[in-house]
C-alpha positions in Angstrom: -142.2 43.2 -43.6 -145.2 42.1 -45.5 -146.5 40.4 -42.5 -146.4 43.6 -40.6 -148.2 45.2 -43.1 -150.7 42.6 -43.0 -151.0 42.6 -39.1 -151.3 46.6 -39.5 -153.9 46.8 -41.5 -155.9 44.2 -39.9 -155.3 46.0 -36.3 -156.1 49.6 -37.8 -159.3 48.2 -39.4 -160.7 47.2 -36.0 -159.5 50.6 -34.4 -161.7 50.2 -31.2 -161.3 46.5 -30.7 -157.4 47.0 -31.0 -157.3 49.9 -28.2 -159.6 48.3 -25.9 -157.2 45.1 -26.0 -154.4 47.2 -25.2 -156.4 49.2 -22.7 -155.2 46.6 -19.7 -151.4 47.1 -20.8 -151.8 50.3 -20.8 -153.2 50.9 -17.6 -150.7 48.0 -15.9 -147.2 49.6 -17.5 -148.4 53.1 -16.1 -149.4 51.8 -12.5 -146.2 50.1 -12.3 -144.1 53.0 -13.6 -145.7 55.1 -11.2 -145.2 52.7 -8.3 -142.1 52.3 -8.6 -141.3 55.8 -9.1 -143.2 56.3 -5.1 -141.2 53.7 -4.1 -137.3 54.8 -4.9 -139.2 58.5 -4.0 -140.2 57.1 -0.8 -136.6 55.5 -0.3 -134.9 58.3 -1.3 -136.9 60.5 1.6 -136.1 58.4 4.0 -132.0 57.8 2.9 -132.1 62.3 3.4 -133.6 62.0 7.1 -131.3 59.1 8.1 -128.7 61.0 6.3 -129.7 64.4 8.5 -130.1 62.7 11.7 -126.0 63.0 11.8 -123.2 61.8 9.5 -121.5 59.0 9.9 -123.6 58.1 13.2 -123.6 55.5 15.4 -126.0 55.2 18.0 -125.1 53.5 21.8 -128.0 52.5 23.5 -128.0 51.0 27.3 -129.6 47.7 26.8 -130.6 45.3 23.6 -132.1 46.7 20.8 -134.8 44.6 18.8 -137.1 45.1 15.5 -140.4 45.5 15.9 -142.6 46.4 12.9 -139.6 47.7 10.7 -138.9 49.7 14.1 -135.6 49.2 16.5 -137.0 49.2 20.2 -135.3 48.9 23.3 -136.0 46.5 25.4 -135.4 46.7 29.4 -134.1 49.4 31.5 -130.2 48.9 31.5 -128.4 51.5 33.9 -125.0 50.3 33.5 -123.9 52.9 30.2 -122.9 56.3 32.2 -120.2 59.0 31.0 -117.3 57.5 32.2 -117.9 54.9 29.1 -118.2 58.2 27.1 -114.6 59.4 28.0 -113.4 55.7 27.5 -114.6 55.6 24.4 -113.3 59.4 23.0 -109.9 58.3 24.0 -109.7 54.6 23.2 -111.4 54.1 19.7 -109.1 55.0 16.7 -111.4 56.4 13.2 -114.0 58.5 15.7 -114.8 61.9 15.4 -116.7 62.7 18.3 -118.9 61.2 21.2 -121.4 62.7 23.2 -124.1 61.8 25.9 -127.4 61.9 25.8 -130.4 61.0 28.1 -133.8 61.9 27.1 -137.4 62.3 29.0 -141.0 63.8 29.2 -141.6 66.1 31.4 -143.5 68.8 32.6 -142.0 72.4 31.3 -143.7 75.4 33.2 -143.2 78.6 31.6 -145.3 82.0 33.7 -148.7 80.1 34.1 -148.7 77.6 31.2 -147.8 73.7 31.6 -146.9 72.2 28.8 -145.2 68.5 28.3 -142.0 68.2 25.9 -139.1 66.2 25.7 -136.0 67.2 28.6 -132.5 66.2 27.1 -129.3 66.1 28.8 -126.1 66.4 26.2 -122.9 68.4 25.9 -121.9 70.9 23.2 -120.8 68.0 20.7 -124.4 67.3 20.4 -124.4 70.0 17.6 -121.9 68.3 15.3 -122.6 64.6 16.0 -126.4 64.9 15.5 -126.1 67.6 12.9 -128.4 70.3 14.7 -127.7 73.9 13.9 -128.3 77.2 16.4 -131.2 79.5 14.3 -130.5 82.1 16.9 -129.0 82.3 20.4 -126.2 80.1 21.0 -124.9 76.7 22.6 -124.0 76.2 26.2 -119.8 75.4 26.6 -118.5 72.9 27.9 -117.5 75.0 31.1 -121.6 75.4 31.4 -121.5 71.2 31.6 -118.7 71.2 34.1 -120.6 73.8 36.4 -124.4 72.0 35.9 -125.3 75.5 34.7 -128.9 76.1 34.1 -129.3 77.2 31.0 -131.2 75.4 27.8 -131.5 75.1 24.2 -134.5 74.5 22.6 -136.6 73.2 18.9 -138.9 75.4 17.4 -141.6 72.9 18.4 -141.2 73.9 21.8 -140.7 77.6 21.3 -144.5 77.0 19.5 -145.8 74.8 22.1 -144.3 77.4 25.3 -143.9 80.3 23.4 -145.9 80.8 20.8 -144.9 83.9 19.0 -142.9 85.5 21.8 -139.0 85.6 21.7 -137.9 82.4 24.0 -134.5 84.2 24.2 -133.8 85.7 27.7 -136.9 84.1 29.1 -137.0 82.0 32.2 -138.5 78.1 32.2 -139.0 75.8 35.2 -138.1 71.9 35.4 -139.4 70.4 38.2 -139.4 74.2 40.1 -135.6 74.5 38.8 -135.3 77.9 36.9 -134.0 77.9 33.5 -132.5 80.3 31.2 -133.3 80.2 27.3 -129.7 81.0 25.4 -130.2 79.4 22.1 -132.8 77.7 19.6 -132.6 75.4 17.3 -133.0 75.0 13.3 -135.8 73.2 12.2 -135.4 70.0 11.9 -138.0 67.6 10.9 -139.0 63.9 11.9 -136.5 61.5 12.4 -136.6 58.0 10.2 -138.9 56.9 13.2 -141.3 59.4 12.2 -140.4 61.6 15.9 -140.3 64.9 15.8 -136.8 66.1 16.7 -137.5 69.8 17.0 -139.2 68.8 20.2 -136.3 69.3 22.4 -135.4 71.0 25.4 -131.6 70.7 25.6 -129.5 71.4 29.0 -126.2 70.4 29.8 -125.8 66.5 30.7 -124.6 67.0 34.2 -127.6 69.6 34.8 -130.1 66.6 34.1 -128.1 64.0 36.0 -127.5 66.0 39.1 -130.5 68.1 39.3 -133.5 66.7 37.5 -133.3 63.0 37.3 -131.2 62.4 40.1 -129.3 59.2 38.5 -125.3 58.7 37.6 -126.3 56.6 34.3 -126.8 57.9 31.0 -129.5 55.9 28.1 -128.1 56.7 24.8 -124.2 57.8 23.4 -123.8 59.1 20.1 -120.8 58.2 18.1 -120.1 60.3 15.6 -116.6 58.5 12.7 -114.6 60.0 11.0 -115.7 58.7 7.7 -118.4 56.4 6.6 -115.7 53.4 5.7 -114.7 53.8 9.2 -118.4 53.1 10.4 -118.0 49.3 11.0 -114.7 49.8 12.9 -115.5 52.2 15.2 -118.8 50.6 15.9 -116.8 47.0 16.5 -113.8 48.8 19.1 -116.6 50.1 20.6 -118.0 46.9 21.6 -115.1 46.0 22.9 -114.2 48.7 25.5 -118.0 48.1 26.7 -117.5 44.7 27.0 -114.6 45.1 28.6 -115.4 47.9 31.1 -118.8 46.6 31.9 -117.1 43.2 33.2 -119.3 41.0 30.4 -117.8 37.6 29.9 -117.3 36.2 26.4 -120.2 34.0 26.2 -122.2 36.4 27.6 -124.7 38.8 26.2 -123.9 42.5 25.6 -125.7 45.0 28.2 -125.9 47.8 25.7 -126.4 48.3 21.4 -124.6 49.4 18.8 -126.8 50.5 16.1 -124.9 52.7 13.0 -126.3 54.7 10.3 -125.3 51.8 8.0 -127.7 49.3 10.1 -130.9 51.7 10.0 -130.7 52.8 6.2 -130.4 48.6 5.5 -133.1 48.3 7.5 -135.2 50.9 5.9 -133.9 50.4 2.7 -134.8 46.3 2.9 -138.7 47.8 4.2 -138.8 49.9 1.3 -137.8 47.3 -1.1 -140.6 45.6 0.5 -143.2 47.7 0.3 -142.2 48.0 -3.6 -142.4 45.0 -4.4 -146.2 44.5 -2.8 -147.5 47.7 -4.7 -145.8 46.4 -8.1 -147.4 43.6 -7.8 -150.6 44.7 -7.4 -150.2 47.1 -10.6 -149.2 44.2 -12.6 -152.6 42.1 -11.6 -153.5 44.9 -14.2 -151.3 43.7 -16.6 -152.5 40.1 -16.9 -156.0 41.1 -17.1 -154.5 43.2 -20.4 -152.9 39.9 -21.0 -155.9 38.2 -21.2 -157.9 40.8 -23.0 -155.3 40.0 -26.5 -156.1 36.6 -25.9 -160.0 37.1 -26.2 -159.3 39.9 -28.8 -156.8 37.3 -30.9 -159.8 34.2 -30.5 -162.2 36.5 -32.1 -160.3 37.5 -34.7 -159.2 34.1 -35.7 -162.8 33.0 -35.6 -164.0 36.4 -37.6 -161.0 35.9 -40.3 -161.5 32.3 -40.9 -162.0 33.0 -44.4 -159.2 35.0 -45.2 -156.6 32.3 -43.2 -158.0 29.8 -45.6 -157.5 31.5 -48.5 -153.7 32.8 -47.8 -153.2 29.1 -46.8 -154.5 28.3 -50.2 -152.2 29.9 -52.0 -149.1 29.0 -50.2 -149.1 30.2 -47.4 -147.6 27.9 -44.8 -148.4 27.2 -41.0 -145.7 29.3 -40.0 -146.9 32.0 -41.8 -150.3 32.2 -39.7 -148.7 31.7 -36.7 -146.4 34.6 -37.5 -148.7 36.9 -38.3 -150.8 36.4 -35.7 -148.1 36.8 -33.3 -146.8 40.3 -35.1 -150.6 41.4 -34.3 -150.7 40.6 -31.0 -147.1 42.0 -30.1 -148.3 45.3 -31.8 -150.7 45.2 -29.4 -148.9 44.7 -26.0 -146.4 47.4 -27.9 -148.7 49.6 -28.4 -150.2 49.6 -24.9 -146.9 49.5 -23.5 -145.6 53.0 -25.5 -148.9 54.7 -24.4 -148.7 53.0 -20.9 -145.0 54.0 -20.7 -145.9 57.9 -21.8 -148.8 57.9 -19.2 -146.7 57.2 -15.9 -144.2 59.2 -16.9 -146.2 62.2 -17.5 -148.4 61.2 -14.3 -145.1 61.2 -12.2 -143.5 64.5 -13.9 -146.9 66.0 -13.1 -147.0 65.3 -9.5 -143.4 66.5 -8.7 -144.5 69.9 -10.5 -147.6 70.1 -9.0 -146.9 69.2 -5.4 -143.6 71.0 -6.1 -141.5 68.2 -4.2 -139.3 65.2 -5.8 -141.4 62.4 -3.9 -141.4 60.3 -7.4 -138.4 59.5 -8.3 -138.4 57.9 -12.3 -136.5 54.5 -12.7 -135.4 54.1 -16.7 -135.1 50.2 -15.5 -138.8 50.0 -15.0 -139.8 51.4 -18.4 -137.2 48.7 -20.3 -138.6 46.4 -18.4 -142.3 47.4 -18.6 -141.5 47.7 -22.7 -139.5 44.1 -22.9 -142.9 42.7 -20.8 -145.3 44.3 -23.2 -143.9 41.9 -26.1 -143.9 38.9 -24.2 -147.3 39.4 -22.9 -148.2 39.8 -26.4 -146.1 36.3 -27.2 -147.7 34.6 -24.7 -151.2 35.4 -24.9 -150.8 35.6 -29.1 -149.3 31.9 -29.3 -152.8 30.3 -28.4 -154.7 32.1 -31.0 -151.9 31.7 -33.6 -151.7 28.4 -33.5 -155.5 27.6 -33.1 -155.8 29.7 -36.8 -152.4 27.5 -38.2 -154.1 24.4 -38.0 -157.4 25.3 -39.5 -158.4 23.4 -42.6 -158.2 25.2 -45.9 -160.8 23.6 -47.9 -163.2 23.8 -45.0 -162.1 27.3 -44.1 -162.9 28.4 -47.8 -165.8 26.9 -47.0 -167.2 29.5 -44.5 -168.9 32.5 -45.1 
């Protein structure tokens, strides 16, 4: 306790030198609190849009699937997935909830004498539940409509802005490729996908509409698998690569035709980005923190060299080596503490402060990073106090009495 005191009084005496040596702590723990705090925000964003593009989802995509910039892309065009793999797949895989179709292109929607270009999309009612979309108004075509290729269509509210504008879509009549269609439903908003594409631009019409009377083709591009339960994810999406395999003819040491990507596979693959992208930003920040590092060490070397005197006379009357050293260290640890208190309450008051003002939890606080900022503070203050403190032990007392 006396060698706190000592080390307090010394620190409070040189107020300004003190705070601008813990200046650089301060200014690294906050960055890194911060950071961190974007990054599990950031992670936590993109977990609720992978989480809204449907629960429990597995995705079936004709043809092989490979990552590209942190991005699943298709590779190829593959024409051998078609609905006939759908039914198989409804009544064959034990743990699934639903399946649906889906097939999916830009084209040309011509509403009176407007043109505009959106995205045309084939599905069946299950869409709704295996996706998790939602009717704002209107409603969804029936099965019945599928069966019949009726022409009626769905749509996002991108498209009802892009078409419509602010006129009621419901009622009104749309052309595909000169095909009339009727608008019966629209959808609720819902946001960029974990790709960053906007799924509310949609145009959605039966599957066998598209097939038969728009694209003219028998094979479908996408089938999504909705389980029964997330535990059941991994199953499903393995008996599903089975039936494929086995309906499209594919022989064992051959390669699969189509992809089976699940929920599980795109929220480790975002979650391993984010992780990423953490750790480069939180090492940046604590660049910040060695530089606060090395300002105790100048801080400490000047203070040694200033208090030459006073080591010489403590050591004079009995005090021993590990005395100095230890109360050099105390100083310097008060330091990084000090830093790392104010450093601590600065991030998280910059990161409360941005979720009230922008009104939105896109900084999430981790309590890990400030026991961890804290614990680093003191051993920053170890390691850059030890030189200092040991340069002052072994000064001479007679010839440190000596000096003025």
């Amino acid at each position: 306790m006396k060698l706190i005191g000592i080390a307090l009084t010394a620190l409070i005496s040189q107020k300004t030198r003190t705070f601008l040596a813990s200046l650089g702590i301060m200014i690294g723990i906050a960055a890194v609190i911060v950071m961190v705090a974007i990054g599990k925000g950031s992670h936590q964003e993109v977990m609720n849009v992978i989480s809204k593009m449907g629960e429990n989802l597995l995705t079936i995509s004709a043809g092989e699937m490979k990552r590209r910039g942190g991005k699943l892309r298709l590779v190829g065009n593959v024409t051998t997935l078609n609905l006939r793999d759908v039914d198989s797949i409804s009544q064959e895989v034990s743990g699934l909830a639903l399946a649906s179709p889906f097939v999916i292109k830009i084209m040309k929607v011509k509403y009176l004498q407007s043109l505009t270009s959106t995205n045309v999309a084939g599905s069946t009612p299950d869409f709704l539940a295996t996706r998790n979309y939602e009717i704002a108004f209107g409603e969804m075509y029936t099965d019945q409509d599928v069966k019949l290729g009726a022409r009626v269509a769905v749509i996002g509210k991108t498209v009802v802005k892009n078409i419509f504008g602010e006129d009621d879509p419901l009622g009104k009549t749309i052309r595909i490729n000169a095909i009339p269609f009727k608008i019966i439903g629209v959808f609720e908003n819902k946001g960029l996908d974990s790709d960053g594409v906007d799924q509310d631009d949609i145009l959605l019409i039966p599957i066998n509409t598209i097939l038969r009377r728009i694209l003219n083709q028998t094979y479908i591009s996408t089938i999504y698998v909705k389980a029964d339960s997330r535990k059941n994810i991994n199953s499903v999406a393995s008996q599903i690569k089975i039936i494929l395999r086995d309906r499209h003819k594919i022989l064992d040491d051959a390669k699969d035709d189509f992809t089976v990507v699940s929920q599980l596979d795109i929220e480790n693959l975002k979650a391993e980005t984010s992780k990423m992208f953490t750790r480069l930003i939180v090492g940046v920040a604590a660049i910040s923190l060695i530089v606060g590092g090395i300002g105790i060490l100048a801080v400490m070397l000047i203070s040694v060299k200033e208090r030459t005197r006073e080591i010489g006379v403590r050591r004079a009357v009995g005090a021993t080596k590990g005395d100095i050293i230890r109360q050099f260290l105390i100083e310097s640890v008060i330091i990084g503490l000090f830093g790392g208190i104010v450093g601590v309450a600065l991030g998280v008051g910059i990161t409360f402060g941005v979720v009230a003002w922008t009104g939105k939890e896109n900084l999430l606080l981790d309590l890990n990073s400030i026991y961890i900022s804290t614990s680093v503070c003191m051993i920053i203050g170890v390691i850059f106090g030890l030189f200092p403190a040991i340069k002052a032990s072994r000064l001479d007392p007679m010839v440190a009495l000596t000096i003025e």
